[in-house]
N, C-alpha and C positions, 0 to 999 in steps of 0.2 A: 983303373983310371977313373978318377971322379965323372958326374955328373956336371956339365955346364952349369950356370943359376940361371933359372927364369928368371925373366924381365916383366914385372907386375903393370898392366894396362892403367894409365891416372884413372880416378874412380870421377862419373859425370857428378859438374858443377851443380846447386842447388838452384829451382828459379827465387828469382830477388824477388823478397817479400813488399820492398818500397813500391813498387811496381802496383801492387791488388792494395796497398794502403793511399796510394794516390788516386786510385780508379774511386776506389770507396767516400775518400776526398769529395771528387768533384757530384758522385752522384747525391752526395748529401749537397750539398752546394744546390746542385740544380734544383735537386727537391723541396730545398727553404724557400729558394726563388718563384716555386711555380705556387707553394703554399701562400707566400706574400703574394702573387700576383691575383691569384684566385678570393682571398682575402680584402684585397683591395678595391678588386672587381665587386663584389658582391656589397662594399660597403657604401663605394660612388653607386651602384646600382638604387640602396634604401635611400640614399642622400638626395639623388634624382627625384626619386618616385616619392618622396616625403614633399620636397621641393613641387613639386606637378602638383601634388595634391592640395597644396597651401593656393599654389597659382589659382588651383580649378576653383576652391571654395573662395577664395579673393574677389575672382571674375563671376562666381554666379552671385554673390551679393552686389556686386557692382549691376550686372541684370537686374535681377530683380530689385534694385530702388531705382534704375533708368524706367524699368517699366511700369513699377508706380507711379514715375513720374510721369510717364506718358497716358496713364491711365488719369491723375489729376487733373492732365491737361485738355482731357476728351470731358471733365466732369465740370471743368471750367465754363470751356464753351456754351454746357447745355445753362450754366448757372448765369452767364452772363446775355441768354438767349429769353430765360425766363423773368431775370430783372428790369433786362430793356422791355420786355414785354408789359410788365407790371410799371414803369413808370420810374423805375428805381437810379439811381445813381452806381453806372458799372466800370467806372476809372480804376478802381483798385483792383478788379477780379481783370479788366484789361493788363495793368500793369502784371499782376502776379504770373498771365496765360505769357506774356512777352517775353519776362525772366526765365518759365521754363521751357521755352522755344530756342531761348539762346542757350540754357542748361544741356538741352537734348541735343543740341547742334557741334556743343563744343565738342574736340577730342579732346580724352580725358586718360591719364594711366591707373591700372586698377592699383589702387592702394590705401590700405586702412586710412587713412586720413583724408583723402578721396571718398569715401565711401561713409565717414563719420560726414563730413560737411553736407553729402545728399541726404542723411540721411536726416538732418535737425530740419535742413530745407525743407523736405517731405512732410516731418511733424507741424511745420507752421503752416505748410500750404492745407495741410488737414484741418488742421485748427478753423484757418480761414474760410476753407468750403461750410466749417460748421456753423461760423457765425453765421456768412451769406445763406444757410436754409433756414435759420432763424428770421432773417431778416424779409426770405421770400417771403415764409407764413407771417410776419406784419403787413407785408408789402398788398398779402393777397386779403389779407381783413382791412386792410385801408381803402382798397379798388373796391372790395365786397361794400363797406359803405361808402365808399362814394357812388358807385350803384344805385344803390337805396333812395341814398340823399337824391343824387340827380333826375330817378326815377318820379321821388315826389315833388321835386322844384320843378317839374315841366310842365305843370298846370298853369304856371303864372311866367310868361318871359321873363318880365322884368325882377320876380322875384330872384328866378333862372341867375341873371347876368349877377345881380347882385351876391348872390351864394357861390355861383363861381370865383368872384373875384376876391371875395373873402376868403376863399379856400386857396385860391394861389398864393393869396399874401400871408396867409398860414403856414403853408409847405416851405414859403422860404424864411420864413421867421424860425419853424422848426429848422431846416437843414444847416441857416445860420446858428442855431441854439447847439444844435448837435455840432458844425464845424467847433463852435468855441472847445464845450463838452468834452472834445476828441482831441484837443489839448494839451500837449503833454507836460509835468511840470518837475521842476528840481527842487527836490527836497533834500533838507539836512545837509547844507553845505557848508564845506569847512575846508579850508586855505590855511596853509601852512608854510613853511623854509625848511629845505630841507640841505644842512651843509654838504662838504666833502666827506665827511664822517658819516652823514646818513643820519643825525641827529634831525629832528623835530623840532619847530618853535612856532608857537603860535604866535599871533599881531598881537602888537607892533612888531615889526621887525628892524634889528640895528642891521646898518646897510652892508656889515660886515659879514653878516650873518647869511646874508640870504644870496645860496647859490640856486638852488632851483626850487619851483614854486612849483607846490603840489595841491592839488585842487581835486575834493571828492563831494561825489553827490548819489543822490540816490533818483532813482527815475519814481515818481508815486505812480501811485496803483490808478488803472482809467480806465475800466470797464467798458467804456465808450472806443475808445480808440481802437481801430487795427491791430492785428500782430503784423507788423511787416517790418521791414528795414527802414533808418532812419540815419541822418546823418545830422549828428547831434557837435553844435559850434559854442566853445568861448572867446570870448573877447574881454580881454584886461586892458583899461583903459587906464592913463596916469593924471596927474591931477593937471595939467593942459589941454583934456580931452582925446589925449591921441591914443589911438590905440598900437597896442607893441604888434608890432608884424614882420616878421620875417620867413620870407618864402622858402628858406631854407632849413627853415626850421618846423616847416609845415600849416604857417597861414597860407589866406586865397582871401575869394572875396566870394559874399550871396545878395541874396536879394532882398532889402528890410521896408517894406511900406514906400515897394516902390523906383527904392535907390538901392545904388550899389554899396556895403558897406563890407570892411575889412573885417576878420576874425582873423585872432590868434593861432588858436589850434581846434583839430577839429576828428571826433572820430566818429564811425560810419557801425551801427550796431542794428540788430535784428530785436524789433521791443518786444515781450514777450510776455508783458503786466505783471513783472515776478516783482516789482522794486527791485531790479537790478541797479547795482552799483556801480559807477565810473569813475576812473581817476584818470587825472592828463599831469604830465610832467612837463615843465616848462622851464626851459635854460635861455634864461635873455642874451646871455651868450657878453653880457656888461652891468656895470653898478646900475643900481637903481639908483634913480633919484630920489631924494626925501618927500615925502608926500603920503596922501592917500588916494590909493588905486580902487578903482570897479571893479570890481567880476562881470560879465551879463554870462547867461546862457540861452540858447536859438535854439531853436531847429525848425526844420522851413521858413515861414515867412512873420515869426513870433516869437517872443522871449519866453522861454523856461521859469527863468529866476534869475536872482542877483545877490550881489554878498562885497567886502567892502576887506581891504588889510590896509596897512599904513607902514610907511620905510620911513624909521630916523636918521 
């Protein structure tokens, strides 16, 4: 009698491999992730810290030209302490101490172009303390003889009265010589038409021609004069006398011997004796009329110069 058959047990299933290749999956996954974040981290890190460091070097030059300036303005006082002392004329070193009182007072953001405009400020108010110790050591040889002088006119009263009064009428003959002297003037002036194309024509001008009128000069050189700011005016005048003015276009009015008189246009510059050069552009904003026109140029209460074009 045979043997029954065994019956063979199913052999165990294998584990699924999708399983250790999806796990593998995400931890790659995770571990680009934390690389990018770490990556990222570190680069906003330099990007900060480059940034901070631009801030910090921005803001200590912004210090240090506020506290030149504040040191200028300590060097002011003592120069306008020793002029009034000496006899001297201290309206300009008043103005300049006022300008940097309201420089220090303003708030300001640190920023390179902020920090370029203090810093030209700086160079002129240097400049200006330089001339004003020149002028003390005249100012202190002028006192030193008048000393002298009045030391020996006190023998005689009358001699006295009369050397003094020579001497005041001196001091203002000089200070009138030096006001004219200090004078500023326009050189090398030339007026043109400038079209829609940006084309150039010199006077005459056909009235077709002329959209805007360009007008350049040069400031001469005046050794006598100040460095400070100045607010330098023309007036184009037509052959009626009137002068072209529109407020909208940046005329106003000043003050000319006295009266009030209109200018055309008008810009506001820091002199600085280089023979700096100026141009103003002017859009009458309508046809000229045929004729010939003036130029003037001012500034404060005096004409620069003058010049002359003509519209056919």
């Amino acid at each position: 009698m045979s043997e029954p058959a065994k019956t063979e047990s199913p052999a165990p299933a294998p584990e699924p491999k999708k399983t250790n290749k999806k796990y593998a999956i995400i931890i790659a996954v995770l571990s680009i992730i934390i690389i990018i974040q770490f990556v990222s981290g570190y680069l906003n890190k330099q990007e900060r810290d480059q940034l901070k460091e631009e801030k910090s070097s921005t803001e200590e030059q912004l210090a240090t030209t506020m506290n030149r300036l504040d040191e200028i303005s300590a060097e002011l006082d003592q120069r306008i302490a020793e002029i009034q002392r000496l006899g001297g004329d201290i309206s300009e070193l008043t103005k300049a101490k006022e300008e940097i009182e309201t420089e220090l007072k303003r708030t300001r953001r640190a920023n390179g172009q902020v920090i370029k405009e203090l810093k030209d400020k700086v160079e002129g108010y240097e400049l200006l303390l330089k001339n004003k110790d020149e002028e003390i050591d005249r100012l202190k040889n002028v006192n030193k003889e008048l000393l002298t002088e009045n030391t020996t006119l006190k023998t005689e009263k009358n001699i006295l009265g009369d050397s003094i009064n020579r001497l005041a009428q001196k001091r203002e003959e000089l200070a009138s010589k030096v006001a004219i002297a200090s004078q500023l003037k326009a050189e090398n002036i030339r007026i043109v038409a400038v079209n829609d194309k940006g084309r150039e024509r010199e006077s005459p001008f056909r009235n077709r021609q002329v959209g805007t009128i360009k007008i350049e000069f040069n400031l001469a050189e005046n050794n006598v004069a100040p460095i400070e700011g100045k607010k330098i005016m023309i007036r184009v005048i037509d052959q009626n006398d009137q002068v072209l003015f529109d407020v909208a276009r940046g005329s106003g009015t000043f003050i000319y011997n006295g009266k009030e008189e209109f200018y055309t246009a008008a810009q506001e510059i820091l002199f600085d004796n280089t023979r700096q050069k100026l141009t103003y552009l002017y859009d009458k904003g309508s046809d000229y009329a045929a004729g010939t026109y003036t130029l003037e140029v001012y500034c404060d209460d005096y004409k620069m110069g003058s010049g002359q074009f003509t519209v056919r």
